[in-house]
C-alpha positions as CSV (number, residue, x, y, z in Angstrom):
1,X,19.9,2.0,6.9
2,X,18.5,1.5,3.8
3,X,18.8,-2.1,2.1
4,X,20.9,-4.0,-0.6
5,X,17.7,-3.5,-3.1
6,X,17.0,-0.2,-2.6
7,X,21.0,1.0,-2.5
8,X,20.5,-1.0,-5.9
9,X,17.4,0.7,-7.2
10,X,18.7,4.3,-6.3
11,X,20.9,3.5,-9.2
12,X,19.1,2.0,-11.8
13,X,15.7,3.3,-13.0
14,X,15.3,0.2,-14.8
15,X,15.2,-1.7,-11.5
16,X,13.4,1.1,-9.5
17,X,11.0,-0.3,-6.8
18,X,8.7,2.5,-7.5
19,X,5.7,1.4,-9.0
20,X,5.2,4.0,-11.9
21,X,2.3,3.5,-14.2
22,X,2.4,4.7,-18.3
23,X,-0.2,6.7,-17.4
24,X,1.7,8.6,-14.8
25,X,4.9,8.9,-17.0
26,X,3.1,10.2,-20.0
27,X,1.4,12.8,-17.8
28,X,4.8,13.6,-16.8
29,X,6.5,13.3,-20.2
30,X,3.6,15.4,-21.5
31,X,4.5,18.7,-18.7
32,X,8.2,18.8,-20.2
33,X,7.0,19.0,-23.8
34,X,6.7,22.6,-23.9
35,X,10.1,23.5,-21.8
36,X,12.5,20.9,-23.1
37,X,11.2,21.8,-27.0
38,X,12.1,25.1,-26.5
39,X,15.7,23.9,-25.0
40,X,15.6,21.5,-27.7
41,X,15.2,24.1,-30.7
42,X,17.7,26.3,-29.0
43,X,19.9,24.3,-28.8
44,X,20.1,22.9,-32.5
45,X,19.6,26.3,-33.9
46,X,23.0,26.9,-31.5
47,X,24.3,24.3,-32.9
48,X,24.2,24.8,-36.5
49,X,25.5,28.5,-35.7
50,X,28.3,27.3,-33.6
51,X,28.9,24.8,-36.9
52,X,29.1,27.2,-39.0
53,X,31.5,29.4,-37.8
54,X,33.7,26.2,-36.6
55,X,34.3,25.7,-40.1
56,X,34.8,29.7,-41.0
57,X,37.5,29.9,-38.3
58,X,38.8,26.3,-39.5
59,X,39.2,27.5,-42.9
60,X,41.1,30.1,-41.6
61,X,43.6,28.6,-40.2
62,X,45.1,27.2,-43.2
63,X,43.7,29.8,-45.5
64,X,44.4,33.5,-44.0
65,X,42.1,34.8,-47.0
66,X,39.4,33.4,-46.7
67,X,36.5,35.7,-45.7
68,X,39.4,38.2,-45.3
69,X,37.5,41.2,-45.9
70,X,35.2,40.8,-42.9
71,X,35.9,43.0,-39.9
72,X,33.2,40.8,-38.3
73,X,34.4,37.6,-39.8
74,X,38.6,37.8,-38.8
75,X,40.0,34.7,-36.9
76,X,40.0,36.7,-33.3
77,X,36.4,37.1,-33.6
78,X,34.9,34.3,-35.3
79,X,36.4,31.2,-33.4
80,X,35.2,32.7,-29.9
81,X,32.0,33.4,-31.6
82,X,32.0,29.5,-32.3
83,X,33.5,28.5,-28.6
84,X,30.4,30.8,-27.3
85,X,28.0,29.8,-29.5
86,X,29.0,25.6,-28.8
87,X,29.3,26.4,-25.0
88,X,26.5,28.9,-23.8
89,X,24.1,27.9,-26.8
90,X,24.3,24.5,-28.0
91,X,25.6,22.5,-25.2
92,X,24.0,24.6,-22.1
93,X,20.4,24.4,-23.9
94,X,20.7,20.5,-24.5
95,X,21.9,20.1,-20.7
96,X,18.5,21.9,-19.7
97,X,16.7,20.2,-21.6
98,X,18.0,16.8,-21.2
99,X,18.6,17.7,-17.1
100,X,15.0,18.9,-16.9
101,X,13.6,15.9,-18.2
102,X,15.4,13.2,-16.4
103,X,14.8,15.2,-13.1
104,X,10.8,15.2,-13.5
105,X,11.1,11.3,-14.5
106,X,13.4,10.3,-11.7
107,X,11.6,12.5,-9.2
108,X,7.9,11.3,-10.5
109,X,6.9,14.9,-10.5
110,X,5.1,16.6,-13.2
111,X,6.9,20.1,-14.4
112,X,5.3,22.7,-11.9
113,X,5.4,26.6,-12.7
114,X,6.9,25.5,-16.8
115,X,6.4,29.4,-17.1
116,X,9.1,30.2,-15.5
117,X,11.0,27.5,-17.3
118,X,10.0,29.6,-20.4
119,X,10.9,32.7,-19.1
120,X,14.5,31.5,-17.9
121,X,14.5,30.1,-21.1
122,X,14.1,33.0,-23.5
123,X,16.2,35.1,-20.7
124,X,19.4,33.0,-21.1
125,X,19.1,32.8,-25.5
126,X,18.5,36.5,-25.3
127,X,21.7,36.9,-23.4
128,X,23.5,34.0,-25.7
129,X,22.3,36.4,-28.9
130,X,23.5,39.6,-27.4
131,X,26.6,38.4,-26.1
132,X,27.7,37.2,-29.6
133,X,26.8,40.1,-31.3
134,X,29.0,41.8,-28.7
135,X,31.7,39.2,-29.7
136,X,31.0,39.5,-33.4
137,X,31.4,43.5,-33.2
138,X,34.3,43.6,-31.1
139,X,33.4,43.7,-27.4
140,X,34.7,40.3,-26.4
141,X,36.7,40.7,-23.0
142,X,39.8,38.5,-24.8
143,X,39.2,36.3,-21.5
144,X,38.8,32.3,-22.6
145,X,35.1,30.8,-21.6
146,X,34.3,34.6,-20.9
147,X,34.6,36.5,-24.1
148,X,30.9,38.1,-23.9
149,X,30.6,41.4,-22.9
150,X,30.0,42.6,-19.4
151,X,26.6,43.6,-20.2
152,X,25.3,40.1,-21.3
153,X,26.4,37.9,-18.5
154,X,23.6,39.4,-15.9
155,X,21.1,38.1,-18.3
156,X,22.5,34.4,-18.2
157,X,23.3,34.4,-14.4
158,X,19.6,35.6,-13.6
159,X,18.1,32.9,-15.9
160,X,20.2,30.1,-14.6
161,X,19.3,30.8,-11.3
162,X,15.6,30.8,-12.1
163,X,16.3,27.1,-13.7
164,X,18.0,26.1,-11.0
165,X,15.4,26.9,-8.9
166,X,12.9,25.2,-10.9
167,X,15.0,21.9,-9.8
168,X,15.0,21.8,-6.2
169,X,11.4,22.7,-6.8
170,X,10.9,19.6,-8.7
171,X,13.1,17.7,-6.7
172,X,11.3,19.0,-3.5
173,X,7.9,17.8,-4.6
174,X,9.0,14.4,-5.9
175,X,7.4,11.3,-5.1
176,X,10.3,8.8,-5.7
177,X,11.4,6.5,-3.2
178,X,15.0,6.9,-3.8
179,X,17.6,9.6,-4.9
180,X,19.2,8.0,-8.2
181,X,22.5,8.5,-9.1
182,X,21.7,10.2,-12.0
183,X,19.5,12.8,-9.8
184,X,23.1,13.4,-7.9
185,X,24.4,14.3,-10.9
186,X,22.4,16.5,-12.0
187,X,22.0,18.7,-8.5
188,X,25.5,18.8,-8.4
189,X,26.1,20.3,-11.6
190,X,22.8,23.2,-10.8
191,X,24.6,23.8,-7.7
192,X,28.5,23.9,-9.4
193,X,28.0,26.4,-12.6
194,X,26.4,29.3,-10.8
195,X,29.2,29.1,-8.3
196,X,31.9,28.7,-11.0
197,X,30.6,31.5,-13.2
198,X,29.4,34.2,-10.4
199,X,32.9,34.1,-8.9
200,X,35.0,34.2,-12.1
201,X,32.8,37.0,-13.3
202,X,33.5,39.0,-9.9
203,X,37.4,38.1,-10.1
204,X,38.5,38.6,-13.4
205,X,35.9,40.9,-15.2
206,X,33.9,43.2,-12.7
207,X,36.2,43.5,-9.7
208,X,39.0,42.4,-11.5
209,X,42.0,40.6,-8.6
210,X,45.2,41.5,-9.1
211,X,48.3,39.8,-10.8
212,X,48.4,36.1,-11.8
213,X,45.5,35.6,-9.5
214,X,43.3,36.2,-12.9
215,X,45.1,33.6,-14.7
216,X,44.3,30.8,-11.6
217,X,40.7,31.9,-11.6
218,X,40.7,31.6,-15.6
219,X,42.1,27.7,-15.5
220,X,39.9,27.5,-12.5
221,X,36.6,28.6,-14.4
222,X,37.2,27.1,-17.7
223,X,38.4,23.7,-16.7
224,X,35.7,23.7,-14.1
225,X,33.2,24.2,-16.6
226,X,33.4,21.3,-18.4
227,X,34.1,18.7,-15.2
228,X,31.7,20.6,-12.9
229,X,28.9,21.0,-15.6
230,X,28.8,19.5,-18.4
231,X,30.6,16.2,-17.3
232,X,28.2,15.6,-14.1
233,X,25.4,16.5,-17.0
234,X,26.6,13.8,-19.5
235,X,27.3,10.9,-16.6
236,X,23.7,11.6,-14.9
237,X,22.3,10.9,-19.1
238,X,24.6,7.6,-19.1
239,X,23.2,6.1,-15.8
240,X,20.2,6.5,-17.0
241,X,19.9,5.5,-20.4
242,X,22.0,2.9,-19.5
243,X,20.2,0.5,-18.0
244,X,17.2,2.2,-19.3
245,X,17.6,0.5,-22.2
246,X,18.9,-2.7,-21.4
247,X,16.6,-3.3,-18.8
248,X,18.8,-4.4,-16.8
249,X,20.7,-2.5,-13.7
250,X,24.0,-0.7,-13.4
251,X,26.6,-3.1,-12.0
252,X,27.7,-1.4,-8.7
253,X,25.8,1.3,-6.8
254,X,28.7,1.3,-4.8
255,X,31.2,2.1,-7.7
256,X,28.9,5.3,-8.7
257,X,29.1,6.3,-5.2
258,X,33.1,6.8,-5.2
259,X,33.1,8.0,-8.7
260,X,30.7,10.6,-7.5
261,X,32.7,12.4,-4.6
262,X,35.9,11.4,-6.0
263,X,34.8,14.0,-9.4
264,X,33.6,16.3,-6.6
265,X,36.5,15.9,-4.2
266,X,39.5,16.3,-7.2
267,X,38.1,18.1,-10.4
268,X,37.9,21.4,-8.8
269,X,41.7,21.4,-8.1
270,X,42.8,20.2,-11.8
271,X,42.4,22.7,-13.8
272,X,45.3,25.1,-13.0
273,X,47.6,22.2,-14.2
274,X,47.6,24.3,-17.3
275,X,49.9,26.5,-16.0
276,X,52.8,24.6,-15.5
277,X,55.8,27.0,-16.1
278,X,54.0,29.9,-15.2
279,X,54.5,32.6,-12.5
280,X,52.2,31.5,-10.3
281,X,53.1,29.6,-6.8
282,X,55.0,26.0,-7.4
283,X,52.4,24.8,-4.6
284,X,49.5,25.9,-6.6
285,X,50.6,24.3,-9.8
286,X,51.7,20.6,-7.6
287,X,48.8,20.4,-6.3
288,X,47.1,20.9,-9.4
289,X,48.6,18.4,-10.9
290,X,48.5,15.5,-8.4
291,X,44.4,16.3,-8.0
292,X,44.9,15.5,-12.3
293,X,46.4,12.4,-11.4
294,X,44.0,11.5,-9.2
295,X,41.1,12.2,-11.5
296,X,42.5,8.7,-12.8
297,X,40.1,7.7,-9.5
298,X,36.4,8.3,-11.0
299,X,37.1,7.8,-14.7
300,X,38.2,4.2,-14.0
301,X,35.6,2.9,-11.9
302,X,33.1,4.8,-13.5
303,X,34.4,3.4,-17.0
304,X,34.2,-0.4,-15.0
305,X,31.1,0.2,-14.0
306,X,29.6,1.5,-17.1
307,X,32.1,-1.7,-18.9
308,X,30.1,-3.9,-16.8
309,X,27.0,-3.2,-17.5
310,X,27.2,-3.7,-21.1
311,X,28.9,-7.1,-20.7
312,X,26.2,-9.8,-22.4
313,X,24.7,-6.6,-23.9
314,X,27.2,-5.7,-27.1
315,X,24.8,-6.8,-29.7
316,X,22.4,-4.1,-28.7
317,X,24.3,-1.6,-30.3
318,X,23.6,-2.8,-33.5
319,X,19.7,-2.0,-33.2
320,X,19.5,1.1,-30.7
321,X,20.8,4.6,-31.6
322,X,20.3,5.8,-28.3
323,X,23.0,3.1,-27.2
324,X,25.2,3.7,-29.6
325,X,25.3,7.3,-29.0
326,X,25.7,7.1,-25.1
327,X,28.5,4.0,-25.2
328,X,30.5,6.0,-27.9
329,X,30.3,9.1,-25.4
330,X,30.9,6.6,-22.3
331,X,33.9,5.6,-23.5
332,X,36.2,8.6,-24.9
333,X,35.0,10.3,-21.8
334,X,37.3,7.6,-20.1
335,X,40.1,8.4,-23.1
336,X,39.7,11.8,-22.7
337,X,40.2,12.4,-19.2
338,X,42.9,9.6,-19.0
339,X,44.5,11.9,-21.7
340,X,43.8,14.9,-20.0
341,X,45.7,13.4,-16.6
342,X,49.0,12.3,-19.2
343,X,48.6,16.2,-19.8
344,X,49.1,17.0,-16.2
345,X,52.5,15.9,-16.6
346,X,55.3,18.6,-16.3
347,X,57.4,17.0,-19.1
348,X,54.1,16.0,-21.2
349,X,53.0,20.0,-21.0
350,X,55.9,21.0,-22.2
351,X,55.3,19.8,-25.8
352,X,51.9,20.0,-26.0
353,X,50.8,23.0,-24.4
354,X,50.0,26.1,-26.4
355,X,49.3,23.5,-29.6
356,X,47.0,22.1,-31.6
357,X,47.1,19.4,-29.1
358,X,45.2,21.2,-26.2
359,X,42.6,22.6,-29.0
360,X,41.9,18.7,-29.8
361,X,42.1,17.2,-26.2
362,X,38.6,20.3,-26.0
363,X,36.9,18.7,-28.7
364,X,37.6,15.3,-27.4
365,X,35.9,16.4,-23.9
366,X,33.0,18.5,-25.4
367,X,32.3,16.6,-28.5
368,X,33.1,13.0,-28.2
369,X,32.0,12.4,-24.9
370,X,29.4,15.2,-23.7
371,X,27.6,16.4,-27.3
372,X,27.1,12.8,-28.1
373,X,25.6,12.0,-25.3
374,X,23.2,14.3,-25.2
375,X,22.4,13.6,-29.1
376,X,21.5,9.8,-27.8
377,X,19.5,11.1,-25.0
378,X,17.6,13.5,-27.5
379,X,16.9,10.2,-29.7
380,X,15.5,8.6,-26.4
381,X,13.5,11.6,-24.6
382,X,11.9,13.6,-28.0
383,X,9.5,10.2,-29.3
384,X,8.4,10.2,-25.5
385,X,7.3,13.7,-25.2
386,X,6.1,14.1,-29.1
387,X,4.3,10.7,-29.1
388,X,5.3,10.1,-32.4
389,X,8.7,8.4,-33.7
390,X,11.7,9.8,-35.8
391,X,11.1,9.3,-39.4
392,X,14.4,7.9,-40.6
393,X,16.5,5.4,-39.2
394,X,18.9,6.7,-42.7
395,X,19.1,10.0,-41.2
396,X,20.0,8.8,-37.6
397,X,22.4,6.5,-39.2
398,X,24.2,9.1,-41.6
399,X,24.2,11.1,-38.1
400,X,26.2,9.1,-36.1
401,X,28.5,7.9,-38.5
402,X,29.5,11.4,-40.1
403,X,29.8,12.6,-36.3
404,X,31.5,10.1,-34.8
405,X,34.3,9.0,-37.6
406,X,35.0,13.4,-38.2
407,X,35.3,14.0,-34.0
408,X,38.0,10.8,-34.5
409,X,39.8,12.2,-37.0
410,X,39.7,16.1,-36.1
411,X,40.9,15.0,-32.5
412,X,43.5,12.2,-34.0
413,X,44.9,14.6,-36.5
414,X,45.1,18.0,-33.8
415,X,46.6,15.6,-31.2
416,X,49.7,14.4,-33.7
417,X,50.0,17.8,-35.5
418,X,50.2,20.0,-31.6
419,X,52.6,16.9,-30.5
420,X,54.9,17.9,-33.6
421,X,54.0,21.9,-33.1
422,X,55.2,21.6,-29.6
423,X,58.3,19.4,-30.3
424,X,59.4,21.7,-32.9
425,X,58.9,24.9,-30.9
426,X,61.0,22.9,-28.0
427,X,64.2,22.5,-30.4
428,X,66.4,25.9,-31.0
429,X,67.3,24.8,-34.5
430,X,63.8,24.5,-36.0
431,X,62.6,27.9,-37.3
432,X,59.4,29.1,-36.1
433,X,57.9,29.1,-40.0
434,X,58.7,25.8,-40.2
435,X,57.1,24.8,-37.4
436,X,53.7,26.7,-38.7
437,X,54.0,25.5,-42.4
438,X,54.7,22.0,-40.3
439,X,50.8,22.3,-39.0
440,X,49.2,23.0,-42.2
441,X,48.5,19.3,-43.8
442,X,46.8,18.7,-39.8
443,X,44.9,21.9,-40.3
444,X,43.4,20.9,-43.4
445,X,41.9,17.6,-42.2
446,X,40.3,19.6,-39.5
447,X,38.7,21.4,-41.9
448,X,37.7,18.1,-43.6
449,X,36.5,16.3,-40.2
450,X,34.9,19.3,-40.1
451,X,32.6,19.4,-43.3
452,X,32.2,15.5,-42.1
453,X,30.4,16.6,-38.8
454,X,28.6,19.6,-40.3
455,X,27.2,16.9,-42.9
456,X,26.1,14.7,-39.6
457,X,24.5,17.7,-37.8
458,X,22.0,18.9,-40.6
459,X,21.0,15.5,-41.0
460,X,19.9,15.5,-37.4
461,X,18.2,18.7,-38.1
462,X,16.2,18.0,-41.0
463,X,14.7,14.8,-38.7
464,X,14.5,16.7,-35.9
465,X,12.0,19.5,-38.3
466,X,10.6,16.2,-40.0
467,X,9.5,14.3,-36.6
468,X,8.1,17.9,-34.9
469,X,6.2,17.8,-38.4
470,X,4.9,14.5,-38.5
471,X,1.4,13.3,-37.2
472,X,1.1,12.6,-33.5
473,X,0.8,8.4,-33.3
474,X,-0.2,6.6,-30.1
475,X,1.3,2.9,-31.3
476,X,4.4,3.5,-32.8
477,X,7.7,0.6,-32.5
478,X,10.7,2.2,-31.7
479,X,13.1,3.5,-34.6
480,X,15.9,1.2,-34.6
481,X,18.6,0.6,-37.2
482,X,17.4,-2.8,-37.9
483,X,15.1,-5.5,-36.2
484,X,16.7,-7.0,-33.0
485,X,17.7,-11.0,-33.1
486,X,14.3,-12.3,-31.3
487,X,16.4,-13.2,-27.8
488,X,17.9,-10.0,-27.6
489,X,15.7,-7.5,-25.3
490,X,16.0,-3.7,-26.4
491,X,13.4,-1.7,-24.6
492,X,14.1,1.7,-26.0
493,X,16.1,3.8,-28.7
């Protein structure tokens, strides 16, 4: 039975008792370079796509005309080009790149066979660019989180399997001591998304089952995706930039353990809570509901362990972007699944769902918690594998600021415009106009939270072009957003 210090260490990789020399990390830092820079400029190219046609299909929503004339630019199409583009482009690229990195770090094992990396790589952006031209020109399959056309998905299930491969390869050959928490994580999610996507292809598009049997593999899929995938993605980056840059270890190895199998043991039932007051078994949907409840479980010890880290520590997010990035995502991924638990309440769905409100509580989830994560675990991993550091602190400022205060607002104002939407359509007297024009002044500062992020994500572009452009330096101090107090001890971005 392993020990108090080493059930510590397989936490922490600030308190690791491997011994792990700079030399050895920037020969493994150095074998991700070429993989994770290809993720990387995937996934902000996918990004700024996804961006713009967020704010197309925005605009839209208040302003029917606009871009009216488009076949390929109407509502239908361009918001599921966005969803596609943010899910499968953006936020899948990041998670490999971020996933692939962490796992060669924790497992001290250089990137073997990186050509297959790239080959996996170009396979699944190939089958991203196909499948939203297919959703641009009218093939999308009208099914949510699987609107790309039966002949792109065998492109993205062949290269995911390749990458997930590539991980128990590296995780095989590892010479760490201990399995870190993070390492669970990320395993978990390899494991989870090919499952997830493999049998909601098979049961709803190419052997399609029968009756509301679609509809339960739908909620099944899409809520799945974001607990199963992206969530385990974005927790493995916060235990380990974490205590990575405090220097200091997470509080309770023993709190990550039950927060672990308690996501793994309840998320996968959740997700059909969506369809309270449909015709679909009353068992189905009750137990749905109390595995939403119990979700409350993970979130709040993983939210009092994370809490409890930082405690003495505050002040560091003053000076580190990387920090401010991970505790901002830390926390609303607390709010946002505490939120999305309220949700699971039969009385609760009844006013909220089919509103704005459900389209906000997404954007809470993906943006707020899991995108800016993985922007603070870009600003951490990028300077280690380019040797050189990002040339504005401005730029990483104006980045945070613009994205942080526009996901606050966008979610604030969907949440209170769907909790009117769905009160009015609840009451017989209200006509159904009045309920839209009701939405409009909410609409429009989406659109304005909007601009706000788009403003934030082109100023992390141009860095990101200006720090790949940059001269390579050996001795460089870390970009900060000013000079720590001289008692305060921040290792890292």
């Amino acid at each position: 039975m392993a020990s108090a210090p080493s059930l510590a260490a397989s936490v922490s990789p600030a308190t690791s008792a491997d011994t792990v020399s700079r030399a050895e990390l920037s020969e493994i830092d150095d074998s991700t370079k070429v993989p994770a820079m290809f993720f990387l400029c995937s996934a902000i190219l996918w990004l700024l796509a996804g961006t713009v046609f967020a704010l197309i299909a925005s605009f839209k929503l208040h302003d029917p005309t606009f871009l009216g004339d488009s076949e390929w630019l109407t509502f239908g199409r361009v918001r599921t080009a966005h969803l596609n583009a943010v899910v499968y482009g953006w936020s899948v690229n990041a998670s490999f790149a971020v996933a692939l990195w962490l796992m060669a770090r924790l497992s001290r094992s250089v990137v073997r066979h990186s050509g297959l990396l790239m080959l996996a790589g170009a396979l699944w952006n190939i089958g991203v660019t196909v499948g939203l031209c297919g959703i641009l020109a009218g093939d999308s399959t009208s099914v949510e989180w699987l609107e790309m056309p039966p002949y792109a998905t065998p492109m993205l299930f062949v290269a995911y399997a390749l990458i997930g491969a590539w991980a128990v390869i590296t995780f095989r050959f590892g010479k760490s001591e201990h399995i870190y928490v993070s390492q669970w994580y990320i395993l978990a999610a390899l494991f989870w998304f090919p499952w997830l996507y493999s049998v909601a292809q098979i049961m709803i598009i190419f052997a399609p089952a029968r009756g509301t049997v679609q509809a339960l593999v739908n909620w099944w899929f899409a809520h799945n995706v974001l607990g199963l995938w992206f969530t385990p993605i974005g927790l493995a980056a916060v235990y380990y930039f974490l205590p990575k840059v405090l220097g200091k270890p997470i509080h309770s190895y023993y709190l990550s353990v039950l927060g672990f199998w308690s996501l793994a043991i309840f998320y996968n039932w959740a997700g059909v809570h969506h369809l309270i007051g449909g015709p679909v078994p009353a068992w189905v949907i009750t137990a749905g509901i109390a595995a939403s409840f119990m979700m409350v479980v993970p979130v709040v010890v993983t939210a009092i362990n994370h809490h409890l880290t930082m405690i003495g520590s505050f002040q560091a997010l003053k000076y580190s972007p990387t920090l401010r990035f991970i505790v901002f995502g830390a926390v609303n991924y607390t709010l946002a699944s505490l939120l999305g638990s309220l949700m699971a309440d039969r009385g609760v769905s009844e006013v909220v769902h089919f509103t704005h409100a459900i389209v906000g509580h997404s954007h809470h989830g993906l943006y707020a918690f899991f995108t800016m994560v993985m922007f603070g675990s870009i600003y951490y991993i990028l300077p280690r594998i380019l040797h050189r550091e990002w040339p504005s602190a401005k730029l990483i400022s104006l980045h945070f600021w613009t994205t942080a205060i526009g996901v606050i607002v966008m979610v604030i104002a969907l949440s209170v415009v769907g909790t009117k939407q769905g009160l009015g359509m609840n009451n017989a007297n209200i006509a159904f106009m009045d309920v839209v024009k009701g939405t409009l002044d909410g609409l429009r500062l989406r659109s304005y939270s909007g601009i706000l992020m788009t403003i934030g994500h082109v100023a992390f572009a141009i860095n990101f072009v200006w720090m790949i452009l940059s001269p390579r330096s050996e001795n460089t101090a870390p970009t900060l957003f000013r000079n720590p107090d001289p008692d305060l001890e921040v290792t890292a971005r």
